[in-house]
C-alpha positions as a Markdown table, in Angstrom:
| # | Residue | x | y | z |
|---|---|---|---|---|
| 1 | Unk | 0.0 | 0.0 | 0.0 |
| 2 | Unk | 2.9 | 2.0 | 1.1 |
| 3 | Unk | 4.3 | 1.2 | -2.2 |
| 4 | Unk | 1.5 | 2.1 | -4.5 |
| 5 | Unk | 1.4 | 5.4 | -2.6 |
| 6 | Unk | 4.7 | 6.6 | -3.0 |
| 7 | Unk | 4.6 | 5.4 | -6.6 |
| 8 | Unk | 1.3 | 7.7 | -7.6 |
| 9 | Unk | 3.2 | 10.4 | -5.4 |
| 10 | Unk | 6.0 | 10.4 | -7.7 |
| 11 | Unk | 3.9 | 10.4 | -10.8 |
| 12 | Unk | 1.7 | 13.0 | -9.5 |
| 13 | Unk | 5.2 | 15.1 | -8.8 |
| 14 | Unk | 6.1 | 13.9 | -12.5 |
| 15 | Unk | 3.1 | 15.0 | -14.3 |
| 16 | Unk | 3.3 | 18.7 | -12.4 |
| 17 | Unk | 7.2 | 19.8 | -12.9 |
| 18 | Unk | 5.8 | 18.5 | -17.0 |
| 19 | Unk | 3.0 | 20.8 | -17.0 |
| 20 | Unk | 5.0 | 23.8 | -15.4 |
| 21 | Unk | 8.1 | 23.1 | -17.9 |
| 22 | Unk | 5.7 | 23.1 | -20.8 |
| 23 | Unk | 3.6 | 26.0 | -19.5 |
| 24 | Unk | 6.9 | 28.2 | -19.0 |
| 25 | Unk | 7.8 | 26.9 | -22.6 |
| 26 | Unk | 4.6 | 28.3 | -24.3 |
| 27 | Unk | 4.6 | 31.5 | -22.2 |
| 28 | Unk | 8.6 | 31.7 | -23.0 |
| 29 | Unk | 6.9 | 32.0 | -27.2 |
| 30 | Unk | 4.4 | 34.3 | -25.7 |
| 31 | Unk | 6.9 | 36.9 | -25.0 |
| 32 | Unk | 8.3 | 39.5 | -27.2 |
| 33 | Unk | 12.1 | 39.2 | -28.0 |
| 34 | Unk | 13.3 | 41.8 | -26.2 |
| 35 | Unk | 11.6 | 40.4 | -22.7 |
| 36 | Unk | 13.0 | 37.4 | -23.3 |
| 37 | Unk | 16.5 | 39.1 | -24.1 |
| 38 | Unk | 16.2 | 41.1 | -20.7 |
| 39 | Unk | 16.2 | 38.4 | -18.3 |
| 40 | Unk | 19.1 | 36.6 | -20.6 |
| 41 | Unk | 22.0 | 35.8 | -17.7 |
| 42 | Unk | 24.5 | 36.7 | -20.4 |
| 43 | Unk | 24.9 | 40.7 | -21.8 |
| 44 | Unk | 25.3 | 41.2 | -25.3 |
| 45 | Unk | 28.4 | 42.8 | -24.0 |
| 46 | Unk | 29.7 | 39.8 | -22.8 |
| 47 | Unk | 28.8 | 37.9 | -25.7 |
| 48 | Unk | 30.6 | 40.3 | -28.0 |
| 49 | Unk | 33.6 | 39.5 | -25.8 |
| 50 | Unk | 33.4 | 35.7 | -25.9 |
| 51 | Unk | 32.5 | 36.4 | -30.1 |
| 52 | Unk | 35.8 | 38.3 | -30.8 |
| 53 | Unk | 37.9 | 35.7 | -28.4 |
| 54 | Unk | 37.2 | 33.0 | -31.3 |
| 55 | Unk | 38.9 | 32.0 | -34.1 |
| 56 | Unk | 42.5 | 31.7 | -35.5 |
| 57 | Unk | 43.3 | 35.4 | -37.0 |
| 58 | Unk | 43.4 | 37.7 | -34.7 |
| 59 | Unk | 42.0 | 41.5 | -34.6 |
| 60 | Unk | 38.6 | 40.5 | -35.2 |
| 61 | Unk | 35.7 | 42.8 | -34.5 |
| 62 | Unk | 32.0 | 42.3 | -33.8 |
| 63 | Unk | 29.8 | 43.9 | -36.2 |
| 64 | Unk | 26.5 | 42.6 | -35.9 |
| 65 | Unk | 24.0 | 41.2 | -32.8 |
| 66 | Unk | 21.4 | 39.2 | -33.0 |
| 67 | Unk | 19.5 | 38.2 | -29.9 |
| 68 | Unk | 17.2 | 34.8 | -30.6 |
| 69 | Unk | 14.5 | 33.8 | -28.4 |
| 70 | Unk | 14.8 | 29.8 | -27.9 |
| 71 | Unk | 13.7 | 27.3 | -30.0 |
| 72 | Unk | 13.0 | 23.6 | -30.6 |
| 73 | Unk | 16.6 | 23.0 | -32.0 |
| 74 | Unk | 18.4 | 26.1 | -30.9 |
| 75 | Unk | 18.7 | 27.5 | -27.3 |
| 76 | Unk | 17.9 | 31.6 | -26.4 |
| 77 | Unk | 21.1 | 32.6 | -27.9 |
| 78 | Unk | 23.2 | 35.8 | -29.3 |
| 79 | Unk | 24.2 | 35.4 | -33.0 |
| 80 | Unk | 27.2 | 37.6 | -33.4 |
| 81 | Unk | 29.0 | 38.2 | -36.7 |
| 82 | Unk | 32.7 | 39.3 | -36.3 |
| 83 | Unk | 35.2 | 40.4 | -39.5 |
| 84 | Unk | 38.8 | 39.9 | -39.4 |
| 85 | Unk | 41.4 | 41.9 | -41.2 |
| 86 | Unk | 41.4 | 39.3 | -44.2 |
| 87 | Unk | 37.9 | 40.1 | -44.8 |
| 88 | Unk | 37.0 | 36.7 | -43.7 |
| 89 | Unk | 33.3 | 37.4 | -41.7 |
| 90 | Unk | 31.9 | 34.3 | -39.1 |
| 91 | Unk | 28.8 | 33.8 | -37.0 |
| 92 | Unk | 29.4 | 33.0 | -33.9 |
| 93 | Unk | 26.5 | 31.5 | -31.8 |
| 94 | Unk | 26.8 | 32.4 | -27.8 |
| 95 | Unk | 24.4 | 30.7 | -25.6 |
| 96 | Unk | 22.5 | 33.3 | -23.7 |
| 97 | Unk | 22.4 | 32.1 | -20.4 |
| 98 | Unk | 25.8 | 29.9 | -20.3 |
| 99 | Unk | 27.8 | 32.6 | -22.2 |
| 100 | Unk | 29.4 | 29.2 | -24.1 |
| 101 | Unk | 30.1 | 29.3 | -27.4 |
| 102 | Unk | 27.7 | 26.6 | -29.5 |
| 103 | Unk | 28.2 | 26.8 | -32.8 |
| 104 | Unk | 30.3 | 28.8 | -35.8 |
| 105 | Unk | 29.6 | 29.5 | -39.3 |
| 106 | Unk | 31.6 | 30.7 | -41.8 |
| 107 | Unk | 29.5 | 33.4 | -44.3 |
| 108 | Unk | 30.6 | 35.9 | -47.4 |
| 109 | Unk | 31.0 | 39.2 | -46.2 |
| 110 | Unk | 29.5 | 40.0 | -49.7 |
| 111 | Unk | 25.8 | 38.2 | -48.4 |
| 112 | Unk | 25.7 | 41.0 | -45.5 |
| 113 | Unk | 27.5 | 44.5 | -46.6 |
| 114 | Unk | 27.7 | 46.0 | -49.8 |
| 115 | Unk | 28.1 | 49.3 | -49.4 |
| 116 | Unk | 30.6 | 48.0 | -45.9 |
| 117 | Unk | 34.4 | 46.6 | -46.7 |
| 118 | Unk | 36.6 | 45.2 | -44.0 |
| 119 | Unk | 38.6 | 48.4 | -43.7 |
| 120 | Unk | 35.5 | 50.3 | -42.6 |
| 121 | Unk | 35.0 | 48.5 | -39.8 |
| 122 | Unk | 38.7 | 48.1 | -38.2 |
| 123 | Unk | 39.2 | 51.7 | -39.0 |
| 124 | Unk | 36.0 | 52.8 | -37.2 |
| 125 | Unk | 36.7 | 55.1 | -34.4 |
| 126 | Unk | 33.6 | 53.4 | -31.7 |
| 127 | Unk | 33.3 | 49.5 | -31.6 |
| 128 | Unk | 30.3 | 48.0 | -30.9 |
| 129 | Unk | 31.0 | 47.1 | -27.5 |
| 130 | Unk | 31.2 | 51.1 | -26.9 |
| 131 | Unk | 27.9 | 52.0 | -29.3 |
| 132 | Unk | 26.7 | 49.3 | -26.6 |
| 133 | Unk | 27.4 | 51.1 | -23.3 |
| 134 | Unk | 26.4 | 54.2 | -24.8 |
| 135 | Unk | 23.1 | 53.1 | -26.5 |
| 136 | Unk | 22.2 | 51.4 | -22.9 |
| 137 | Unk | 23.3 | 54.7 | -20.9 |
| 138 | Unk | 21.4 | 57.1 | -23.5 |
| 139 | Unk | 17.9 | 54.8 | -22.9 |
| 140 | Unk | 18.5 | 55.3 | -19.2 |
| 141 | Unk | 19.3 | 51.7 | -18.4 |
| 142 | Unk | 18.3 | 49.0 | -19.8 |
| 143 | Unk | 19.9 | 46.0 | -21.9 |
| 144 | Unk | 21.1 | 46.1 | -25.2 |
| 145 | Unk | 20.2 | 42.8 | -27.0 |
| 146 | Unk | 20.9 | 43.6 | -31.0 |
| 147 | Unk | 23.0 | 45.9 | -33.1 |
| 148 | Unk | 22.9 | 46.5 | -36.8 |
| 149 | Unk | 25.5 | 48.3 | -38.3 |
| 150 | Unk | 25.1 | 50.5 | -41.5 |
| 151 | Unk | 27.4 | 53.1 | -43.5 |
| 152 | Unk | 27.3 | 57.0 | -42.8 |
| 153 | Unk | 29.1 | 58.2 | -45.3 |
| 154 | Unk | 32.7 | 56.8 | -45.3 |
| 155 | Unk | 32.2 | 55.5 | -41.8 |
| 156 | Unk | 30.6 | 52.9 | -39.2 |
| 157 | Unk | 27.1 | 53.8 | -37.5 |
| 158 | Unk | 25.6 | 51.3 | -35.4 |
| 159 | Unk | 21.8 | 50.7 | -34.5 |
| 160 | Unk | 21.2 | 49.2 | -31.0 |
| 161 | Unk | 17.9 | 48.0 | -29.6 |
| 162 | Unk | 18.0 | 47.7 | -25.8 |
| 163 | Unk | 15.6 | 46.5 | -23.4 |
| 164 | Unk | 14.3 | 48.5 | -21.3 |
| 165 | Unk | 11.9 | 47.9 | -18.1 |
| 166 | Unk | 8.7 | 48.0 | -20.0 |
| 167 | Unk | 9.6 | 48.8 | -23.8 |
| 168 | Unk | 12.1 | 48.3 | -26.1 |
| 169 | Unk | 14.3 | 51.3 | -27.4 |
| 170 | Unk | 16.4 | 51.9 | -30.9 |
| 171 | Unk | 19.4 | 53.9 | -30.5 |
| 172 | Unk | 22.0 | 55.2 | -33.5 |
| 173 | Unk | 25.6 | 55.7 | -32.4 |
| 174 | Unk | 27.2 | 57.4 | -35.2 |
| 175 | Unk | 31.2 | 56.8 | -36.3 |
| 176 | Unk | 32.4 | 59.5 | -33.2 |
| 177 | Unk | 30.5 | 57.7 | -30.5 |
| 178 | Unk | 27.6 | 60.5 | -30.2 |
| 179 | Unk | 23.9 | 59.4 | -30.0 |
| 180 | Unk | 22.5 | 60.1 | -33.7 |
| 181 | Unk | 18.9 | 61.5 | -33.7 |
């Protein structure tokens, strides 16, 4: 009796933490991207860093952020492309809550940037980790969880959407590091 007891108990147990993982699941696709990005445990930021660590050549620089809510193949993840001096341009995928890198692929700079050549980017004057801090100080807090980057004239400007407590924000940082209205 004992037995049968503790054997439905379990079950019972079973059955609930099932339900609660599934329900957190579909609520999980209920959310917009960017409240999913804001509880992430790793930055963007630190992603970045991780991103630029990879790879064989060195002087690489991160260029683009994607944040990407979780999926049935993929976890919640930053996809981050970074372009080396060669011209040679990779995805990095950085696991959003382990800060691990998970996967790599190698793309044609060509695919991304036309108007954008290698030179642009390792001569600009702000990186994307500092568009990042300023995007996230000029939206009074917040996290930044994506970055597009586009040419302004000769140079680098970057796009930033952070996260903020109740909305999300788009931010331009222009080639000098100044907020772009």
């Amino acid at each position: 009796m004992i037995k049968r007891f503790a054997t439905a108990a379990g079950l019972l147990a079973l059955s609930t933490s099932l339900a609660l993982a599934q329900s957190a699941t579909q609520t999980d696709s209920n959310l917009k991207e960017w409240q999913v990005a804001k509880v992430a445990k790793v930055g963007l930021a630190q992603a970045l860093t991780t991103a630029q660590a990879q790879g064989d050549e060195k002087g690489g620089r991160a260029i683009d952020a994607d944040f990407e809510k979780a999926d049935s193949k993929d976890p919640a993840h930053y996809a981050i492309k970074v372009v080396y001096p060669s011209g040679k341009l990779v995805e990095y995928g950085i696991n959003a809550d382990t800060g691990a890198l998970y996967k790599t692929e190698n793309q044609p700079i060509e695919r991304y940037f036309t108007r954008l050549k290698p030179a642009d980017f390792q001569n600009a004057k702000t990186s994307l980790k500092d568009a990042l801090a300023i995007a996230e100080q000029k939206a009074g807090g917040g996290k930044a969880y994506e970055a597009e980057v586009e040419k302004d004239g000769s140079a680098v400007q970057y796009e930033i959407k952070v996260a903020g407590a109740d909305k999300e924000q788009t931010v331009k940082v222009g080639p000098d590091g100044k907020v772009v209205d």
